[in-house]
Structure formats: structure tokens, C-alpha cells
C-alpha positions as CSV (number, residue, x, y, z in Angstrom):
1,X,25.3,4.9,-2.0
2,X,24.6,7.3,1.2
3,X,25.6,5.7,4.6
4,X,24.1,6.9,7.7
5,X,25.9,8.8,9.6
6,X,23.9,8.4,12.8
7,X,25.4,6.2,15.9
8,X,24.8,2.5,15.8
9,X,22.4,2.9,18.3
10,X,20.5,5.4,16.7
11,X,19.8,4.3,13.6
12,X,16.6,2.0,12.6
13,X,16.9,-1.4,12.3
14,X,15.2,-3.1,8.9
15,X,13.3,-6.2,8.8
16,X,11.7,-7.0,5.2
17,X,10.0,-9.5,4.9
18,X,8.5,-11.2,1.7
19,X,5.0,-13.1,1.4
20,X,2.5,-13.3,4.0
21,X,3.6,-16.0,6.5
22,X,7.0,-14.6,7.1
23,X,5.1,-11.2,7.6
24,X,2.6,-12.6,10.1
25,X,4.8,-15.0,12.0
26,X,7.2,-12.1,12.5
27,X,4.5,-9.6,13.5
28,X,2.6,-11.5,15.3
29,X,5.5,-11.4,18.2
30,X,5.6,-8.2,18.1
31,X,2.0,-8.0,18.8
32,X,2.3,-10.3,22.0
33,X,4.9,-8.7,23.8
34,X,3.9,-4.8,22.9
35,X,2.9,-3.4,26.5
36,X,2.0,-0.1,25.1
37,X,0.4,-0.2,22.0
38,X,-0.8,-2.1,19.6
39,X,-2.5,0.0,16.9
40,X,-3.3,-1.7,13.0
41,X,-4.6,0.2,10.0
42,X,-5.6,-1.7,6.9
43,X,-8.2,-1.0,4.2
44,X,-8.8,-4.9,4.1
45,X,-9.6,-6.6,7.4
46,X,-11.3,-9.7,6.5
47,X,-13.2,-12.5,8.9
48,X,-11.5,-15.3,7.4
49,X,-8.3,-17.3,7.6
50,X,-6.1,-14.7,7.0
51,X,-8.2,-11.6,9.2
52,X,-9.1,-14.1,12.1
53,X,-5.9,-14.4,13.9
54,X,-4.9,-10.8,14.0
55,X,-8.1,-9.9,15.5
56,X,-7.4,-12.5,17.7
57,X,-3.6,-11.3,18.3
58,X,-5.1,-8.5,18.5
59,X,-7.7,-9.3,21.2
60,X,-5.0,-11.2,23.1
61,X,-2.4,-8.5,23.4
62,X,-1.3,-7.4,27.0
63,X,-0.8,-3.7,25.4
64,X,-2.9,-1.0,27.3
65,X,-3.5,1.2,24.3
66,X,-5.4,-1.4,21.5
67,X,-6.7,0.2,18.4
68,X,-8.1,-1.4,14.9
69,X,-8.8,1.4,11.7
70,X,-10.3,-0.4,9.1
71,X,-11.4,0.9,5.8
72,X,-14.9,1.5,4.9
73,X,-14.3,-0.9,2.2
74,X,-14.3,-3.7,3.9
75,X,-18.1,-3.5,4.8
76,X,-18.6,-3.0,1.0
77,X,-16.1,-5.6,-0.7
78,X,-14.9,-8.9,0.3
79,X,-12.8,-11.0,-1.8
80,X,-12.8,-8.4,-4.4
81,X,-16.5,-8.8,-4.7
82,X,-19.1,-5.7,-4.5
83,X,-21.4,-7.4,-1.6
84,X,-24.2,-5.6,-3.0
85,X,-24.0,-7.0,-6.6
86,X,-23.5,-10.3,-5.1
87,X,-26.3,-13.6,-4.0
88,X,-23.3,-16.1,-3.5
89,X,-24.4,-17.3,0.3
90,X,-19.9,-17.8,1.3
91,X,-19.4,-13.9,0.1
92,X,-22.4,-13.1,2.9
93,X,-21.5,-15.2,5.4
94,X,-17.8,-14.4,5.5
95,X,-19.5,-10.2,5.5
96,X,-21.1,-11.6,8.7
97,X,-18.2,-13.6,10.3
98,X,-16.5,-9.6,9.6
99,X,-18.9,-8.3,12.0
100,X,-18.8,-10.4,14.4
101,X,-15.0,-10.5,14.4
102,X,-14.9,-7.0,15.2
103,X,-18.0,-7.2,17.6
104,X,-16.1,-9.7,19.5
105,X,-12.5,-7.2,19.2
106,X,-14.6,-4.6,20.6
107,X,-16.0,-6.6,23.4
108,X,-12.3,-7.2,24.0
109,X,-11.8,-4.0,25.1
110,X,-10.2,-2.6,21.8
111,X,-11.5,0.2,19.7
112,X,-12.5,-0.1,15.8
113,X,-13.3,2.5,14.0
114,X,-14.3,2.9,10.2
115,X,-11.9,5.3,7.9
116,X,-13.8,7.2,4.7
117,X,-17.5,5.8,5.8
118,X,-19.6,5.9,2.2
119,X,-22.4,7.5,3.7
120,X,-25.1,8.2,1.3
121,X,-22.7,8.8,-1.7
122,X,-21.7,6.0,-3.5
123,X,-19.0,8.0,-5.6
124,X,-16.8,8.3,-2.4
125,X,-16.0,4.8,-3.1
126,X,-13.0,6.2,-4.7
127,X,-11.9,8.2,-1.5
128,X,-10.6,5.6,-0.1
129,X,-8.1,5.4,2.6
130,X,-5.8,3.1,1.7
131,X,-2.9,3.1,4.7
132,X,-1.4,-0.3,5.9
133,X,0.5,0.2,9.5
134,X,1.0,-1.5,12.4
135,X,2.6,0.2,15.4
136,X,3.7,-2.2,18.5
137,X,5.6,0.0,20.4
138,X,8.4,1.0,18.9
139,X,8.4,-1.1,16.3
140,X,6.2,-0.2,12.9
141,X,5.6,-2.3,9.8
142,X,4.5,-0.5,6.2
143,X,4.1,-1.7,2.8
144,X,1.2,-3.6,1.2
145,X,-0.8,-6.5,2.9
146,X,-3.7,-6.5,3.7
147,X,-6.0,-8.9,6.3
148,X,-7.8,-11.6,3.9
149,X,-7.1,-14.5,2.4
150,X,-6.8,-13.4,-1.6
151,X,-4.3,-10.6,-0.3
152,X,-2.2,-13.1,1.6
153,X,-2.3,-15.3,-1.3
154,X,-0.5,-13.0,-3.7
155,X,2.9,-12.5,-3.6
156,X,3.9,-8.9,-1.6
157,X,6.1,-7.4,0.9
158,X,6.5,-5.5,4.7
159,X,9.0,-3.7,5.9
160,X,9.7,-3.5,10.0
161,X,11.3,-0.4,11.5
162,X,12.2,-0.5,14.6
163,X,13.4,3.1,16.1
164,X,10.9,4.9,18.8
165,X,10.9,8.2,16.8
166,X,9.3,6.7,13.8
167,X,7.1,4.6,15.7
168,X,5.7,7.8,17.7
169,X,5.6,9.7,14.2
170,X,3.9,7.2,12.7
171,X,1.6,6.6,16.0
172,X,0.7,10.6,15.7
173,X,-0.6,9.8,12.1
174,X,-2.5,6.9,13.3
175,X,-4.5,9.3,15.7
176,X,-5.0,12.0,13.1
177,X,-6.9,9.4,11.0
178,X,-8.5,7.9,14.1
179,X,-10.1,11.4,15.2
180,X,-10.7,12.1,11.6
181,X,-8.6,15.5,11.8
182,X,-6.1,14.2,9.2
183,X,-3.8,16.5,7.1
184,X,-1.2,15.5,4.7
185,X,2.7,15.5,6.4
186,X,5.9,14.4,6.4
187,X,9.3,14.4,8.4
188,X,12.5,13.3,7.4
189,X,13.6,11.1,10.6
190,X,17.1,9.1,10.7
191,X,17.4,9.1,6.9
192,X,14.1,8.4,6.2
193,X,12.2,10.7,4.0
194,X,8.2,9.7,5.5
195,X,4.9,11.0,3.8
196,X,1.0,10.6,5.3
197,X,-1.2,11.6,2.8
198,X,-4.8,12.7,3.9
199,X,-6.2,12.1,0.1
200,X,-7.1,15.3,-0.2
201,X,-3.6,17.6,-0.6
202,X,-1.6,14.7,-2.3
203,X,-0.3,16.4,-5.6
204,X,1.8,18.8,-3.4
205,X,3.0,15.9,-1.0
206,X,4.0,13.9,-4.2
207,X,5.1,16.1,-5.9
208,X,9.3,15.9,-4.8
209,X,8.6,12.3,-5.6
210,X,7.4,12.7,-9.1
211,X,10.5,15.4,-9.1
212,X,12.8,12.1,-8.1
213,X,11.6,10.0,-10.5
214,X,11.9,12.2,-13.3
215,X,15.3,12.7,-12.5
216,X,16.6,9.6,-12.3
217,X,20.1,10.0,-13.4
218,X,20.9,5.6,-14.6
219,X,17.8,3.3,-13.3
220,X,14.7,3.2,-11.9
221,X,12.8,-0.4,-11.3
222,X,8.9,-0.8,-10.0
223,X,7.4,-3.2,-8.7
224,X,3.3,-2.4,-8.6
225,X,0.3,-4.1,-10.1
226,X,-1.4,-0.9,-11.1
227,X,0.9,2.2,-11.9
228,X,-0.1,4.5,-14.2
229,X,0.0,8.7,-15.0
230,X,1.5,10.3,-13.9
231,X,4.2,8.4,-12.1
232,X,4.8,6.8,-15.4
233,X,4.9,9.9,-16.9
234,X,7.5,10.9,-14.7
235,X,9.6,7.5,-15.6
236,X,9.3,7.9,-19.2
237,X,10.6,11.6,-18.6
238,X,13.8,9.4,-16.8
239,X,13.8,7.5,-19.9
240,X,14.3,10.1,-22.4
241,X,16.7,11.5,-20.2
242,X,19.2,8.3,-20.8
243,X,18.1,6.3,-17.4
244,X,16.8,2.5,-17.7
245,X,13.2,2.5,-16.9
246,X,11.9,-1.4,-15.7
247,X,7.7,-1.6,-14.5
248,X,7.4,-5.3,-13.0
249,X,3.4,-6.2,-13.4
250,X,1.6,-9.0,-12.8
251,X,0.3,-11.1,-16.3
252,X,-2.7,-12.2,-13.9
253,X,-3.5,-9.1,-13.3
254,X,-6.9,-8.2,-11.0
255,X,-7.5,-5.4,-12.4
256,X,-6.7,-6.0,-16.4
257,X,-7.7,-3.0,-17.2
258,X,-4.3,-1.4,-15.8
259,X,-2.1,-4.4,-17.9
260,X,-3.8,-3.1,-21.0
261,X,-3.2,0.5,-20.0
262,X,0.8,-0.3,-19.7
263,X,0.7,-2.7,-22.4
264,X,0.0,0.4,-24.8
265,X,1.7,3.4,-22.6
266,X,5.0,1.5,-22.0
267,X,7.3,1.2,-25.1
268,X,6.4,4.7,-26.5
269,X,7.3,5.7,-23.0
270,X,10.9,4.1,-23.4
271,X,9.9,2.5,-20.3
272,X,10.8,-1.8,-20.5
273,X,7.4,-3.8,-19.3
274,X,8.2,-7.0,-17.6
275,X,5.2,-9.4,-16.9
276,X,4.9,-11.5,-13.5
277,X,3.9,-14.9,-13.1
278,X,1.9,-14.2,-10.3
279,X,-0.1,-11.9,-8.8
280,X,1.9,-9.0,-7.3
281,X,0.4,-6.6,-4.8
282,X,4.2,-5.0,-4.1
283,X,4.8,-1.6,-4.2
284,X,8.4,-0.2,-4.4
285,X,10.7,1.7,-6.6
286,X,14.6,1.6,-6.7
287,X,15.3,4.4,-8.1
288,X,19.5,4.9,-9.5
289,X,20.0,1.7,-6.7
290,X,20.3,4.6,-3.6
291,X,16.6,5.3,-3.5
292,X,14.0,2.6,-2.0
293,X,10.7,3.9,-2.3
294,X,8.0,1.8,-0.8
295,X,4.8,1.9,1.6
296,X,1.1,1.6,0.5
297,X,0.7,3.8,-2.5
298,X,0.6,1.8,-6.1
299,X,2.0,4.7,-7.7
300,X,-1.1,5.4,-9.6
301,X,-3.5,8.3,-10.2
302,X,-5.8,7.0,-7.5
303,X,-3.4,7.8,-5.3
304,X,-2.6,10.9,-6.7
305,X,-5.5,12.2,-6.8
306,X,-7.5,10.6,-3.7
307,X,-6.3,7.8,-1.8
308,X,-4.9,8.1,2.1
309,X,-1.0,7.2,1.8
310,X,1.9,6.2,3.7
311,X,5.4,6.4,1.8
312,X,8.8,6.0,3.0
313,X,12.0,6.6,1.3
314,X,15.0,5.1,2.1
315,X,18.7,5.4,1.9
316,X,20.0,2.4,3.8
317,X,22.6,0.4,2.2
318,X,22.0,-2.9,4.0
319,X,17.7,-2.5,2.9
320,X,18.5,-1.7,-0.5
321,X,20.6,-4.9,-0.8
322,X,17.8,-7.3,1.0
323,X,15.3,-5.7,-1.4
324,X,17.3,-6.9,-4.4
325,X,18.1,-10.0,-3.4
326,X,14.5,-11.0,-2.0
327,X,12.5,-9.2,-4.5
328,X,14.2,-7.7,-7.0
329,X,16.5,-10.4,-8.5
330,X,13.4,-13.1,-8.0
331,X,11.3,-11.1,-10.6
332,X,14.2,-10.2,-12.5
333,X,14.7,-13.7,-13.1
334,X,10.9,-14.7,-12.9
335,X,9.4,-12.0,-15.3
336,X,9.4,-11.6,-19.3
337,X,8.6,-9.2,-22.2
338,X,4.9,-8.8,-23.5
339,X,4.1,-12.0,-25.8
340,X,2.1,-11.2,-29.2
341,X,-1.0,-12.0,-27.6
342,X,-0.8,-9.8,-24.4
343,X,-1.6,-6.2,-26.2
344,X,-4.4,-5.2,-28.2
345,X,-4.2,-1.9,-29.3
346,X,-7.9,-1.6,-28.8
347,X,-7.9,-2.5,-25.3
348,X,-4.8,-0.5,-24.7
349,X,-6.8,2.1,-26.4
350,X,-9.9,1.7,-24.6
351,X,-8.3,1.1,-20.9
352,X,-6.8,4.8,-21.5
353,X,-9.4,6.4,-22.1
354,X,-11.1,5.1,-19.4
355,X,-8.5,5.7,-17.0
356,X,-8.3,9.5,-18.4
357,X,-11.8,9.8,-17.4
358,X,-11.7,8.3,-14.0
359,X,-9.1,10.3,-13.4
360,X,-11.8,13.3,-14.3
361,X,-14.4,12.3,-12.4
362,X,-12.1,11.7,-9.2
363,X,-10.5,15.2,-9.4
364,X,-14.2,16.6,-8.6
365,X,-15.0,14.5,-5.9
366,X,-14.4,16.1,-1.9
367,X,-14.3,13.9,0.6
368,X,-16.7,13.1,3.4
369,X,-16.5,12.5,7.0
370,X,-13.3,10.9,7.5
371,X,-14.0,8.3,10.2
372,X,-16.9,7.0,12.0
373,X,-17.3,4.6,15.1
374,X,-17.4,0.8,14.0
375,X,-21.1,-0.4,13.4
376,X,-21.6,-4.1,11.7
């Protein structure tokens, strides 16, 4: 496995931490003594027992520069729940406790502001940005949590880097997205291969890592709820090739329709399917055990085709060994094959199909304004 060659004091220091409590505990520090900046990006930033005390933290910090990008989905969808499609009296209030969360960040003295705003057109709905990062100065966290109580219930990860390059590259991202002028980039710093993707030129900026998965010379193991083409298609191009191909997905699945879609795409693929437990909103590839790919992306078309990204690749020895012994060799040992009752060919069949077509109808959309000052 590649060592860095950088000077001990030069290269990152790694902090992963698994499930939402270790996450929180450990960045909440970080958000008490930043004196510079504390700037979060989530595309899930709930009022509620999980999105409360970070807008408090938040609201608290001594930091001079205090920032909040939120996803327009959040003013659309809370607990997984289309607001508009829904009477239950909770859903609204917990929209309106939202509001007033941000009104009172705001009143703070921090700024919010709204990434992908709907507008008029519903369809952008699948435009979505879907970064998570927090910069406290000159530490950063990426990976998949987001602020509300069903995403801190599921089982998921964060990574902390702490090196002042990455933080100010990552920072500079932050403030394309927060003036809306956002472009898709990426900069290999201190061993770290690191991708922002605007949504809108993300084939080309996946593209080397479709190119490393399909060459994966002996293994390549995923954890993600939702993957799909053509990141799968990539895999099972590793698998033909003679390399062990593993997809880790949650039984429970919130969105089923991407379990039936792997159920059915998997073994023909010579890819192995290994069903969770839990919930899992992880997203990270090993790839031949040098390789740790992780961030916000699930590895899917959406992202692909639309979504805003952040993905880090990294060759540190040390990371690679936390990462299998706090997730990978937990859902190793927690996972299993398929049972006869998990796949239908019909649904298989049907959740294809439909994902084909999605995929369609996203590859015409363009996207709209890509921020917009907070309004509840």
C-alpha cells in the first residue's frame, strides 16, 4: 500500500468516526473553539433533536466568519416525507420549528442561504445538491450525515481532516456554492485525490473514478444504500476481469426500489450482494485495499448525472485500516446473502426499468439558479 512521503508535519491527520454521536460529540468541539470559521453544508438540516444543537453550536461559536448552506430540500421534505403530500400536524410543525431555527441562526448573526431553490419547477427536485462539509478552521469533516433525527438514527460515517490546505480548498468550494458561481474541480493535495461536483459537468469529473473501479486489479467492497449504473457497471467490468466485487446494502432499505434493482443486477454482474441489518447511509469503496473512496456521493446515477458532490480518495495506510476495522469487518460479519424471499424478478424487473427512465428524464433536465438567500 502507498505510504506518504510527505514530513510528519505535513501530512493530514484522520479522524473517522462511525454513527452519529461519536460524529457530533467530536465536531461539536471543533465548532466551539474555531475562531475563524465555521462554515456547514448539508442537504438535510432539520429543527429537531438532531438539527437543534448544531444550529445552536452553531449560533454559539466565537468564529468571525459563520455560514449555514442548506439544501432546498429541506423546505420540501422532512423526515422523508413530501410536506406537500402530507396533513400529519408533527411533519408541519417540525417544517415550522425549521424556520424558526434558522430565523433565530440568522438573528445570530450567521448567514443561511438555500442551495438548488425549486423555484417554479418542480422537476428540479432531482437537481439537488447534495454536499455534506463542515470547515472549522483547519479542520474539515466529509462523508454522509445529515442534520435530522432519521439520518442520525441510521448507521453511517464522517471522516475529519485536519491539514490547512484542504481545509482552505475545501472552504474555496464552500464559497463557489455559496455565491452560486459553482463549477466542477478537483486538486490532488497531500495524497488526496478531492472532487467538487457542480451537478452539472459530473460524467467528466467521474469519469477516472469509474476508470478505477473498472480496473480493479483483486477487490473492490461498497458500502452505499443506493448504488446503481453505472458504477455497478464499472464493478461488474472488475468482476469479469478476475477481481472480487462485494456491494453491502441495507435489507431495510428506504428506498426499496434500489434493493430490488441490485437484487436482479448483481449476480449476473458477478458482483456478491450482501444485505445489512440496518439502515446504512455509508458511502465508501475500498477498492484492491489501497484505495478509500468516500465523501457524499451514493455512487448512483443521480449523482452521475445531477447531484452536487464531494469525493475524496485516499491512500493512507493508517485510514484504510480504521475503515476496516470500524466498518468494514462489522458488516462483514453483520451482513448475509439474498434469502429466497428478498428477489422477485418482477420487481427486479420493474425497478430497472424505472431507474432506466429516471435516468432519461434527468439527463434533460438544466439546472436553475443555484442558490438563493434563506426565506422560511
Amino acid at each position: 500500500m502507498q505510504q506518504s512521503t510527505l514530513p510528519q508535519d505535513e501530512r493530514p491527520r484522520f479522524e473517522l468516526l462511525v454513527g452519529s454521536a461519536a460524529f457530533w460529540t467530536r465536531a461539536s468541539c471543533d465548532i466551539a473553539g474555531a475562531e475563524r470559521r465555521v462554515l456547514v453544508q448539508a442537504m438535510t438540516f432539520e429543527g429537531d433533536d438532531a438539527g437543534l444543537p448544531v444550529a445552536h453550536a452553531i449560533a454559539q461559536s466565537p468564529a468571525a466568519d459563520r455560514r449555514v448552506l442548506v439544501d432546498d430540500y429541506t423546505r420540501h421534505v422532512v423526515n422523508d416525507t413530501f410536506l406537500a403530500l402530507s396533513r400529519d400536524p408533527a411533519l408541519h410543525g417540525e417544517a415550522a420549528e425549521t424556520r424558526a431555527m434558522f430565523d433565530r441562526l440568522m438573528a445570530a448573526g450567521a448567514g443561511v442561504r438555500v442551495t438548488n431553490p425549486l423555484g417554479r419547477n418542480p422537476l428540479r427536485y432531482a437537481t439537488r445538491n447534495h454536499k455534506k462539509l463542515l470547515v472549522m478552521d483547519d479542520a474539515v469533516w466529509i462523508g454522509g450525515i445529515n442534520f435530522s433525527d432519521h439520518n442520525f438514527a441510521w448507521h453511517d460515517m464522517m471522516l475529519r481532516i485536519e491539514h490547512a490546505p484542504i481545509a482552505d480548498w475545501l472552504a474555496a468550494q464552500f464559497d463557489a456554492d455559496w455565491s452560486g458561481n459553482v463549477a466542477t474541480a478537483g486538486e490532488g493535495i497531500a495524497g488526496i485525490d478531492l472532487l467538487s461536483l457542480d451537478g452539472s459537468g459530473n460524467e467528466a469529473g467521474f469519469a477516472p473514478l469509474l476508470e478505477m473501479f473498472a480496473g480493479a486489479r483483486r477487490s473492490i467492497e461498497v458500502i452505499s444504500a443506493y448504488p446503481t449504473f453505472p458504477f455497478v457497471d464499472a464493478m461488474a467490468q472488475a468482476a469479469r476481469a478476475g477481481a472480487r466485487v462485494t456491494i453491502y446494502t441495507p435489507r431495510p432499505n428506504n428506498k426499496p426500489v434500489i434493493r430490488d434493482y441490485l437484487l436482479g443486477a448483481a449476480a449476473p454482474a458477478g458482483v456478491e450482494l450482501r444485505l445489512t441489518p440496518m439502515m446504512t447511509h455509508a458511502k465508501a469503496a475500498l477498492i484492491d485495499g489501497e484505495a478509500l473512496v468516500l465523501g457524499s456521493s451514493n455512487f448512483d446515477f443521480v449523482s452521475h448525472r445531477a447531484n452536487a458532490e464531494y469525493v475524496a480518495t485516499v491512500r493512507d495506510a493508517a485510514l484504510i485500516a480504521e475503515f476496516e476495522a470500524q466498518m468494514l469487518a462489522p458488516i462483514r460479519d453483520g451482513s448475509g446473502p439474498p434469502e429466497p424471499g428478498d428477489f422477485s424478478a418482477w420487481r427486479s424487473w420493474k425497478a430497472r426499468a424505472a431507474l432506466r427512465l429516471a435516468d432519461a428524464l434527468i439527463a434533460r433536465l438544466s439546472h436553475g439558479p443555484r442558490v438563493a438567500e434563506w426565506r422560511g
